[in-house]
C-alpha positions as CSV (number, residue, x, y, z in Angstrom):
1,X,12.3,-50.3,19.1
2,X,12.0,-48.5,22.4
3,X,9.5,-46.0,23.0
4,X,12.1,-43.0,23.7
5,X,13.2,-43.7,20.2
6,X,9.5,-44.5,18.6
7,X,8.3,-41.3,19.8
8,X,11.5,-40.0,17.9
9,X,10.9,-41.5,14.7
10,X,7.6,-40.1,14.7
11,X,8.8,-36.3,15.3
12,X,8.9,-33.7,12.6
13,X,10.9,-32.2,11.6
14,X,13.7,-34.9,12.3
15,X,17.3,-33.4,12.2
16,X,20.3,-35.8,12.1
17,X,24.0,-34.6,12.1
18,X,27.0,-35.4,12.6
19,X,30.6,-35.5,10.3
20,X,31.0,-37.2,7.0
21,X,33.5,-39.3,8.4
22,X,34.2,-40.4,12.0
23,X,38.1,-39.7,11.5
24,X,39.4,-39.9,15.2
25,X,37.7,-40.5,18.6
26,X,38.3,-37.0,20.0
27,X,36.8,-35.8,16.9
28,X,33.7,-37.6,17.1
29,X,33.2,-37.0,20.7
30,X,33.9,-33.2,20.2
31,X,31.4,-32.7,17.2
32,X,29.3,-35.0,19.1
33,X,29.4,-32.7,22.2
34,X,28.9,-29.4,20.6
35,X,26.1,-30.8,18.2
36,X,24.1,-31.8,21.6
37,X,25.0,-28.6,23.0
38,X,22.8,-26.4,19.8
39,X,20.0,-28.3,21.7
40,X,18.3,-29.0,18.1
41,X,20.2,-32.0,17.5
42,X,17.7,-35.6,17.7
43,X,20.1,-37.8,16.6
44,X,23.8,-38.2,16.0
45,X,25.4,-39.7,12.2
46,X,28.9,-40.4,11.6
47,X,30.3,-42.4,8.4
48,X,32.2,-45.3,9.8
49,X,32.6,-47.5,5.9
50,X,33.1,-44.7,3.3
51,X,32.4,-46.2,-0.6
52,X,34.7,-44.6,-2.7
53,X,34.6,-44.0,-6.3
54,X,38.6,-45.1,-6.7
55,X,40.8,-47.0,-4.5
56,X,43.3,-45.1,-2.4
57,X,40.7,-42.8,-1.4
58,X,40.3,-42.5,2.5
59,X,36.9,-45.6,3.0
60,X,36.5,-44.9,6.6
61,X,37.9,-46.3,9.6
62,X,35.6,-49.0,9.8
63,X,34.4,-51.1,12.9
64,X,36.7,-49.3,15.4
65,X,35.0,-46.5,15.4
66,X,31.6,-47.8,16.4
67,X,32.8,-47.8,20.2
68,X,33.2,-43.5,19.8
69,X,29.6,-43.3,18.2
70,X,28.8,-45.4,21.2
71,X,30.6,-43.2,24.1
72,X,29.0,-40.0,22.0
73,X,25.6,-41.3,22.2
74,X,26.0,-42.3,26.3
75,X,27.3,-38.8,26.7
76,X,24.8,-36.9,24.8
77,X,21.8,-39.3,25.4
78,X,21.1,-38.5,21.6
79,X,20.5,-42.2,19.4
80,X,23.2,-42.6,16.6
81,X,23.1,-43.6,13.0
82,X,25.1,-45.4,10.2
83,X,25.3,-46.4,7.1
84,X,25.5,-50.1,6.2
85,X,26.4,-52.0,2.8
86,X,26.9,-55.5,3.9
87,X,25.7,-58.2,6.6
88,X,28.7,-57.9,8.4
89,X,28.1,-54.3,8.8
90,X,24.8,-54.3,10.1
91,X,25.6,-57.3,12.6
92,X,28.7,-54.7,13.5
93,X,26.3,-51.7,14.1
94,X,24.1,-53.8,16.3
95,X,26.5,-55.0,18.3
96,X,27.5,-51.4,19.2
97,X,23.9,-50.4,19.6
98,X,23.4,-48.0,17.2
99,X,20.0,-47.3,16.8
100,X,19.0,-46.5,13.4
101,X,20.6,-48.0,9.8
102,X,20.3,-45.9,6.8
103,X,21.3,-47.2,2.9
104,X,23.5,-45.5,1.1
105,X,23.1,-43.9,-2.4
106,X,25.6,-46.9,-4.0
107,X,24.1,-49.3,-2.3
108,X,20.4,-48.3,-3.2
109,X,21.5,-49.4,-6.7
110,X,22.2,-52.5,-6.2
111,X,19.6,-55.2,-5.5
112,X,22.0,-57.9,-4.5
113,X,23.3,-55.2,-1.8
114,X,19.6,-54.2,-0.6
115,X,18.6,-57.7,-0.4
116,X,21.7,-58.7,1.6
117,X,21.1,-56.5,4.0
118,X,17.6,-57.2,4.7
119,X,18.3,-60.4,5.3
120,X,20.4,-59.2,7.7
121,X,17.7,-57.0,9.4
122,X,15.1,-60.1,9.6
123,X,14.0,-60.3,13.1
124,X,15.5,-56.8,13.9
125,X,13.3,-54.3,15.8
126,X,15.2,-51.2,14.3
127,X,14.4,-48.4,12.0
128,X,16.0,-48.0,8.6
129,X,16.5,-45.1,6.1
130,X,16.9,-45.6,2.7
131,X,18.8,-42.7,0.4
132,X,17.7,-42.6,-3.2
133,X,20.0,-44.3,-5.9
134,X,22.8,-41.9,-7.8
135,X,21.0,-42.3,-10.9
136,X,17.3,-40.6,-11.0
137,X,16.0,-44.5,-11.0
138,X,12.9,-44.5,-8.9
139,X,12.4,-48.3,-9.2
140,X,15.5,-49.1,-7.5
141,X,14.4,-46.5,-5.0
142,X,11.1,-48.0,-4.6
143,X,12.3,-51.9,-4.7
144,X,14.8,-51.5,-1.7
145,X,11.9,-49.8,0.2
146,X,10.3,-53.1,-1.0
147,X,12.8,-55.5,0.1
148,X,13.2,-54.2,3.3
149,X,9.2,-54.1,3.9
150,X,9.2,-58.1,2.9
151,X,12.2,-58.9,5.2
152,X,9.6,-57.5,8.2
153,X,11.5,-54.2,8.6
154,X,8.7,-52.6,10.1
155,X,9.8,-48.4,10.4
156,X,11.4,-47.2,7.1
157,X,12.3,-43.5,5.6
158,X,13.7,-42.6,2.9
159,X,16.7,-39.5,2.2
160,X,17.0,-37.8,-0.9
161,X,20.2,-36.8,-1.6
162,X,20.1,-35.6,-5.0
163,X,21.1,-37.5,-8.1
164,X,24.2,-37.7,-10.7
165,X,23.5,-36.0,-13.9
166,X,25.1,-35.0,-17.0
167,X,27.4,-31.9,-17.4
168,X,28.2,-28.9,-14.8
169,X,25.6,-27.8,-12.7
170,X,25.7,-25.4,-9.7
171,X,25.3,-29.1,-7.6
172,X,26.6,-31.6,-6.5
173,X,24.1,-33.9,-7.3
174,X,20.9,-32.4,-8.9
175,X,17.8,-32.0,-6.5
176,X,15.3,-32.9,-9.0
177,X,12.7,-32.3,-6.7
178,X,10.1,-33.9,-8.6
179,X,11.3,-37.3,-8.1
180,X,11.0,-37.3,-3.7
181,X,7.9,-35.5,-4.6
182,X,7.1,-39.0,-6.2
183,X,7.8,-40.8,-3.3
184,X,5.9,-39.3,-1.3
185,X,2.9,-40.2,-3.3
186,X,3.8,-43.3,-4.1
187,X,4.3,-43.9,0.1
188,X,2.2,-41.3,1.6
189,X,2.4,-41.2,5.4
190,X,6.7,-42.1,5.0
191,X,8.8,-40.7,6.8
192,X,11.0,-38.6,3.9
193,X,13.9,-36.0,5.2
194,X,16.6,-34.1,2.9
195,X,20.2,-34.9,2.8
196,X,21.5,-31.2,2.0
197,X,24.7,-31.5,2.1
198,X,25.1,-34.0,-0.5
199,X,22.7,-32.6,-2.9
200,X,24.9,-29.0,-2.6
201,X,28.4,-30.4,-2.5
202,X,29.1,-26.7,-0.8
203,X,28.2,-25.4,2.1
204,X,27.4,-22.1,0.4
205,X,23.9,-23.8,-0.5
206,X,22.9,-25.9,2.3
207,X,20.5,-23.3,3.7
208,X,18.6,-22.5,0.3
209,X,18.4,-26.4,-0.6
210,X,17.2,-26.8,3.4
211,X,14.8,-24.8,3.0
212,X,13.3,-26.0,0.3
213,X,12.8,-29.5,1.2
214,X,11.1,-27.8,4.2
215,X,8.4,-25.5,1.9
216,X,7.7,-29.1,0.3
217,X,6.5,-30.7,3.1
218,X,9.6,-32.6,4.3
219,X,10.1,-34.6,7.0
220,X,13.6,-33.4,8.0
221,X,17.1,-32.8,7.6
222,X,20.5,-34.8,7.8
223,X,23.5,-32.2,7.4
224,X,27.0,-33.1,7.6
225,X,29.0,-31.3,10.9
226,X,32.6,-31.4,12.1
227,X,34.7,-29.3,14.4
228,X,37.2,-28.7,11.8
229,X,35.6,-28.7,8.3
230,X,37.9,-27.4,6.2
231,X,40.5,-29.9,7.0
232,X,38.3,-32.7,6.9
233,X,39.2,-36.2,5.6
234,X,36.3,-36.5,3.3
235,X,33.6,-34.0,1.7
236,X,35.3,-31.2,3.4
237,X,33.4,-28.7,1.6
238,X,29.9,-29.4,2.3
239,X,30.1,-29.9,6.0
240,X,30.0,-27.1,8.8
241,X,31.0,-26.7,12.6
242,X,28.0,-27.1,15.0
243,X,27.3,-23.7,15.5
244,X,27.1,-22.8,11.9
245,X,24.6,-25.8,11.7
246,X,23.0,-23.9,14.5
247,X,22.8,-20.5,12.9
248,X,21.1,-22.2,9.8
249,X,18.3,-24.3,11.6
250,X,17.3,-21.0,13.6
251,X,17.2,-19.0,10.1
252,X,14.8,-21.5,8.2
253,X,11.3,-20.5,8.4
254,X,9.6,-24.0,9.2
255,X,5.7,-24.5,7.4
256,X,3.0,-26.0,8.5
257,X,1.2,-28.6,7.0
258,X,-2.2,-27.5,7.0
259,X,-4.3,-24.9,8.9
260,X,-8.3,-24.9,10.2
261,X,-8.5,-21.0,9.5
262,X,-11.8,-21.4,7.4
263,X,-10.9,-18.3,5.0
264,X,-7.9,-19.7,4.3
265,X,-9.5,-22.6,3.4
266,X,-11.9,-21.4,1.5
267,X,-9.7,-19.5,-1.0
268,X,-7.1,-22.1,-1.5
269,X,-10.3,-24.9,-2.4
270,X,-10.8,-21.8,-4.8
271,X,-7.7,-21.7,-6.5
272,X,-7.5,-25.3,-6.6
273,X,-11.2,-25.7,-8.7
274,X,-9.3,-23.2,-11.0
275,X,-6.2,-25.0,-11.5
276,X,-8.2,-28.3,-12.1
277,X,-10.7,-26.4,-14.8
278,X,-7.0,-25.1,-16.7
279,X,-5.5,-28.6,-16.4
280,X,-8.9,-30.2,-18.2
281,X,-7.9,-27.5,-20.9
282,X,-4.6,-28.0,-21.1
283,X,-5.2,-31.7,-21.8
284,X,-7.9,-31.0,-24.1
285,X,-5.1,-28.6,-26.0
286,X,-2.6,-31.5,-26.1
287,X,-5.7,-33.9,-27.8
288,X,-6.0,-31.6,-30.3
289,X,-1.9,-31.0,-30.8
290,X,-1.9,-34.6,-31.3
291,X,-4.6,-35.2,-33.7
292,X,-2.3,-32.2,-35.5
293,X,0.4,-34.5,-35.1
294,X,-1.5,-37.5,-36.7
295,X,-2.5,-35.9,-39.6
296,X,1.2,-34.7,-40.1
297,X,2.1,-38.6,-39.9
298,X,-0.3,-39.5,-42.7
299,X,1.6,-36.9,-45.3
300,X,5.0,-38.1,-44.0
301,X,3.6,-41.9,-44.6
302,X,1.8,-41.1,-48.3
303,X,5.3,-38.9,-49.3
304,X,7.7,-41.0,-47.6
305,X,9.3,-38.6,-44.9
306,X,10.9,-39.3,-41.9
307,X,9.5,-38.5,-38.8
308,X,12.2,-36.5,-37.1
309,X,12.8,-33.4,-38.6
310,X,15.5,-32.0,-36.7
311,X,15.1,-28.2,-38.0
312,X,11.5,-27.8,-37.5
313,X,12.0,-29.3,-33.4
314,X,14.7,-26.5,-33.3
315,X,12.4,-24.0,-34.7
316,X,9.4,-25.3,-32.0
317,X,11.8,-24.8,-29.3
318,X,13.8,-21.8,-29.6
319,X,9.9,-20.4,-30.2
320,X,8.7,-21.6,-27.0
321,X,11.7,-20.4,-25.3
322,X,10.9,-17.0,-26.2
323,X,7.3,-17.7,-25.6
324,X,8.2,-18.8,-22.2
325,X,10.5,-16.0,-21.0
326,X,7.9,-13.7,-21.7
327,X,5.3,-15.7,-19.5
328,X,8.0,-16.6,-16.7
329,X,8.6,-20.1,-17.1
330,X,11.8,-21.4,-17.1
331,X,13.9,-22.7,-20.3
332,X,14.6,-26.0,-18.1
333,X,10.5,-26.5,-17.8
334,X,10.1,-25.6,-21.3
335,X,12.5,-28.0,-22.4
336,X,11.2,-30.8,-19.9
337,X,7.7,-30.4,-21.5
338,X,8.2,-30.1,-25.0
339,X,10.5,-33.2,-25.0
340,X,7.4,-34.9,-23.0
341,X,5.2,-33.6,-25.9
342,X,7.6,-34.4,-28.7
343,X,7.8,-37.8,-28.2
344,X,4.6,-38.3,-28.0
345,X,4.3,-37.1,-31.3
346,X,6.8,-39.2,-32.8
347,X,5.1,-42.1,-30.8
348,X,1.8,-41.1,-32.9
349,X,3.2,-40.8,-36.0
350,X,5.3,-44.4,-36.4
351,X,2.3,-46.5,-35.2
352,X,0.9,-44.2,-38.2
353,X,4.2,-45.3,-40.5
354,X,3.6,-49.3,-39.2
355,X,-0.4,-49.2,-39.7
């Protein structure tokens, strides 16, 4: 990796566009131009092999439109990026010189895939992102990182791009922030940006999902542009012209990491000794819900009852529900934690039913 594009990888925050779809030379070279010309453009995407969930579905225009991501990138002197499946197309992508790979989200789930194309990279000097899985799996997100790290790729980030979940939600795929949050324990220093567009499905969102992933400590952003979204050949409703993209990068209010300001400081190590004294009780609550729960198992166990009572979980919800609304905590949290609590109740009371 050259030093023009080191010193690239290492800037925050990173912001990648470009369309969904490279459709037609004259449209990549347009976007292309117009992205460049925002001046907050670092690097240039385009999706040359499309996945698609059913055949007959527009997949790309493949290989052939490598050479326009190639003339966009001499004429803006911005690096390019695509996404890759196979061998063939990361031997493709190099020979057109694009400059960083990225893994798609139904690629991520496959190990077969991942390991394919690290074995492809092996030897290569080039940076890779890695976009989590469609299903909230963070093994699979973790073992491609994994893969790629043992095949000698030496710069990797990851994008999250939301997940699939059950039912109607207001997007496309569900943020669930907690699980990038995750990754960037599990691979502090890692260079993690947000796919936006993908995670809102709209373009309605793409600011208020933008930022954020900023106000947690992202790394970047990669958000879908064309010249002439509406009438786009894929994801038409998530992407935006370059100057829209413009008008949304100068309207988010980019944070800082950390500051020296010693008051500052000072109060937040404050707040913090607080929150860790309320987390020792709140653990030392849950001890004694549990030994609660125990005792409840050795009733069930000397009357023979079941352990799931289906009524009284109903009754423990609905009152923390209204327990929570008046304390300002969401039903989804509530839910979240009293399932986390639940079964570890039941988990208590069958070792109780099998001792």
């Amino acid at each position: 990796m050259n030093e023009k594009l080191r010193r690239l990888w290492e800037k925050r925050p990173l912001i990648i566009s470009g369309p969904c779809s490279a459709e037609t030379e004259e449209q990549v070279l347009e976007t292309s131009r117009r992205l460049a010309a925002t001046g907050r453009i670092d690097m240039l995407r385009a999706g040359i092999w499309k996945p698609r969930t059913k055949p007959g579905q527009f997949e790309g225009v493949g290989t052939k439109g490598l050479p326009w991501l190639l003339q966009a990138k001499k004429m803006t002197g911005l690096p390019t990026t695509v996404e890759v499946a196979t061998a063939k197309h990361v031997q493709d992508a190099l020979q057109f010189e694009v400059d960083v790979l990225w893994i798609g989200a139904r690629t991520t789930v496959n190990p077969f895939s991942v390991q394919e194309v690290a074995d492809a990279l092996r030897g290569v000097d080039i940076p890779v992102l890695v976009k989590n899985p469609i299903n909230p799996d963070l093994e699979l997100w973790s073992g491609a990182i994994e893969r790629l790290q043992k095949a000698g790729v030496q710069q990797i980030g990851m994008i999250h791009r939301g997940f699939s979940s059950y039912g109607n939600t207001e997007y496309r795929n569900a943020p669930m922030w907690h699980l990038p949050i995750e990754m960037k324990r599990r691979y502090p220093g890692m260079l993690l940006i947000c796919d936006p567009s993908h995670i809102s499905g709209n373009r309605i969102l793409l600011q208020q999902v933008s930022q954020k992933s900023i106000d947690l400590d992202f790394g970047g952003l990669m958000i879908e542009s064309h010249i002439d979204p509406d009438n786009a050949w894929s994801d038409a409703k998530q992407q935006i012209t370059p100057e829209r993209l413009d008008e949304i990068l100068k309207a988010l209010t980019w944070r800082r990491k950390d500051t020296t300001e010693a008051e500052f400081i000072s109060a937040l190590a404050h707040l913090r000794e607080q929150i860790n004294q309320v987390d020792d009780e709140l653990l030392t609550l849950i001890g004694q819900r549990m030994k609660l729960a125990d005792k409840i198992g050795i009733y069930k166990r000397e009357n023979n009852i079941t352990i799931l009572q289906t009524n009284r979980w109903n009754d423990i919800l609905e009152r923390a529900y209204d327990k929570g609304e008046q304390l300002g905590l969401s039903k989804e949290f509530i839910t979240r934690y009293f399932d986390a609590v639940h079964l570890e109740s039941i988990n208590h009371q069958n070792k109780i039913m099998n001792d």
